[in-house]
C-alpha positions as a Markdown table, in Angstrom:
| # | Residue | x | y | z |
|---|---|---|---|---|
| 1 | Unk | 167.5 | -93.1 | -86.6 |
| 2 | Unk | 170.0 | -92.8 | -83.8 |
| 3 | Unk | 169.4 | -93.8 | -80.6 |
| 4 | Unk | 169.3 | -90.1 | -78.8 |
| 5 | Unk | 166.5 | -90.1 | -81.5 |
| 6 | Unk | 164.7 | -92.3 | -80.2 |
| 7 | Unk | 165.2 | -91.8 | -76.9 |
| 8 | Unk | 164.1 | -87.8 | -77.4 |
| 9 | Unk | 161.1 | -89.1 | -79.5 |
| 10 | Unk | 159.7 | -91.3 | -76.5 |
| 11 | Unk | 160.5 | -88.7 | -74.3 |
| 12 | Unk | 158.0 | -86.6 | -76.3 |
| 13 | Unk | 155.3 | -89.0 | -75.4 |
| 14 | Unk | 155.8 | -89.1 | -71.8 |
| 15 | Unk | 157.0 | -85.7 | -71.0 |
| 16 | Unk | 156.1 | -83.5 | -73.9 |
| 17 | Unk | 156.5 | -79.9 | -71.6 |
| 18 | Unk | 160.2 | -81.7 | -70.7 |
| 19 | Unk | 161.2 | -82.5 | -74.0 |
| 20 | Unk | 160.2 | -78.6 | -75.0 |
| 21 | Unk | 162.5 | -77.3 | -72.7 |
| 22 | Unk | 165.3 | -80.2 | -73.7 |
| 23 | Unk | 165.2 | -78.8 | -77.4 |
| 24 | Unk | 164.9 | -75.2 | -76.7 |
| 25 | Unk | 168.2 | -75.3 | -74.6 |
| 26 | Unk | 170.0 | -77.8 | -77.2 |
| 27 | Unk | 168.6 | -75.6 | -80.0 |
| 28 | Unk | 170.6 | -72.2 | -78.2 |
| 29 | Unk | 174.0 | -74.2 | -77.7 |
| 30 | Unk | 174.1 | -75.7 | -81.7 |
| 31 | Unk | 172.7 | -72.4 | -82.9 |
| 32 | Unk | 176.0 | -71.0 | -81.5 |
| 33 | Unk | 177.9 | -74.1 | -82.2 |
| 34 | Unk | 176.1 | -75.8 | -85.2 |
| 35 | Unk | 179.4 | -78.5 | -85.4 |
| 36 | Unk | 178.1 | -79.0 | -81.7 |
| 37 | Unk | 175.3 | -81.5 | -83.5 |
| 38 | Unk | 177.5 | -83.3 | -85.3 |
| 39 | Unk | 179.7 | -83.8 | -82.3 |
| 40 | Unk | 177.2 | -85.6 | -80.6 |
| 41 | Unk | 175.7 | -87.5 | -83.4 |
| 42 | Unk | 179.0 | -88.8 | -84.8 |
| 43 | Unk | 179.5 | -92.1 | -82.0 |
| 44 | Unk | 175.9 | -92.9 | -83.0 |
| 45 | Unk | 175.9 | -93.2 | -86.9 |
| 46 | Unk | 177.0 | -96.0 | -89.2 |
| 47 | Unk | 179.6 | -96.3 | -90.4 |
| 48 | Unk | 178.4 | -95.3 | -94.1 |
| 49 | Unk | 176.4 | -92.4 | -92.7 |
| 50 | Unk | 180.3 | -91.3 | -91.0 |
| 51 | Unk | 181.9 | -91.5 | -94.2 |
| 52 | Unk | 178.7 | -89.6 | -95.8 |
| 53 | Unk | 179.2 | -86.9 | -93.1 |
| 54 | Unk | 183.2 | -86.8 | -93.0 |
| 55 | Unk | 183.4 | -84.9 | -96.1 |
| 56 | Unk | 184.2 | -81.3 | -95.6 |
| 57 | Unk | 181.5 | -80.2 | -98.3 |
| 58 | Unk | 178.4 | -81.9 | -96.2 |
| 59 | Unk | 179.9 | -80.8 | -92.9 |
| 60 | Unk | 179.7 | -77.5 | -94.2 |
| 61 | Unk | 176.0 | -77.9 | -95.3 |
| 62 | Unk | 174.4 | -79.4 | -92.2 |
| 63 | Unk | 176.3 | -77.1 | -90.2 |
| 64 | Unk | 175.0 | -73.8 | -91.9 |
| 65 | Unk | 171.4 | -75.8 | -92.5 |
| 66 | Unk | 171.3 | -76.3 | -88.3 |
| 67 | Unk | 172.1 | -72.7 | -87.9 |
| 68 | Unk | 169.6 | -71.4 | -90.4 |
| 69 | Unk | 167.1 | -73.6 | -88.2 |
| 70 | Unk | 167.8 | -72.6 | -85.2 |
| 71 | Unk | 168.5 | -69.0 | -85.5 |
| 72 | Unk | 165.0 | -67.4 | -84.2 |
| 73 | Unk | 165.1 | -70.8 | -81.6 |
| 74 | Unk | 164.0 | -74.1 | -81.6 |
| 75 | Unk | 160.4 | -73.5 | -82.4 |
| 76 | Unk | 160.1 | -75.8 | -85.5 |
| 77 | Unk | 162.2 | -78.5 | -83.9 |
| 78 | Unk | 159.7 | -78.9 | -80.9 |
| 79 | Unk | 156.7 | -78.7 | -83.2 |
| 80 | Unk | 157.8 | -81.2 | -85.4 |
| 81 | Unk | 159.3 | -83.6 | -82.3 |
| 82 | Unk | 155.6 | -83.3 | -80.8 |
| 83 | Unk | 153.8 | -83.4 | -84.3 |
| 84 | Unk | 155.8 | -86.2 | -85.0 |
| 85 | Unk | 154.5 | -88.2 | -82.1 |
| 86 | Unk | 150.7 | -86.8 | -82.3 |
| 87 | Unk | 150.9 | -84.8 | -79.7 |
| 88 | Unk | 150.0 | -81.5 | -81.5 |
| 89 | Unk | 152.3 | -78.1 | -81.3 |
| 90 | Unk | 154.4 | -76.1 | -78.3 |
| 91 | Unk | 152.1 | -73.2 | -79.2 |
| 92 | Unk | 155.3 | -71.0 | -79.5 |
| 93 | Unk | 155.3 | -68.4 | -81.6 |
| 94 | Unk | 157.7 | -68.9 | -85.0 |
């Protein structure tokens, strides 16, 4: 797990209307730019998991899987990211 990860998994605990708000706006700017994720990801991975995600063929699939998620918003993200952390749903609708 990286360590914006775990930084926006603790914020879920603390600040769980905050961390709703974080993922809705992230989920609008890589649902138009779903290399956007990788972007920011990339400094924080191993080096295996780089070489894993350098290929053009899994590029390709987690950019069109993060669009696919994200295309009617960031719903699932933020239930899961509060679910995750027991702190039950954002109530929005899916």
């Amino acid at each position: 797990m990286t360590k914006s990860n775990t930084t926006e998994y603790g914020r879920a605990d603390t600040d769980p209307g905050g961390i709703a708000e974080i993922l809705a706006e992230r989920g609008k700017l890589i649902c138009d730019d779903p290399e956007l994720l990788l972007r920011e990801l990339r400094p924080e991975l191993t080096p295996a998991d780089r070489r894993i995600v350098d290929e053009v063929a899994i590029q390709r699939l987690l950019t069109d899987t993060y669009h696919e998620a994200l295309k009617h918003g960031a719903h699932g993200w933020i239930d899961d990211t509060l679910a995750l952390r027991g702190r039950g749903s954002s109530s929005s609708p899916r």
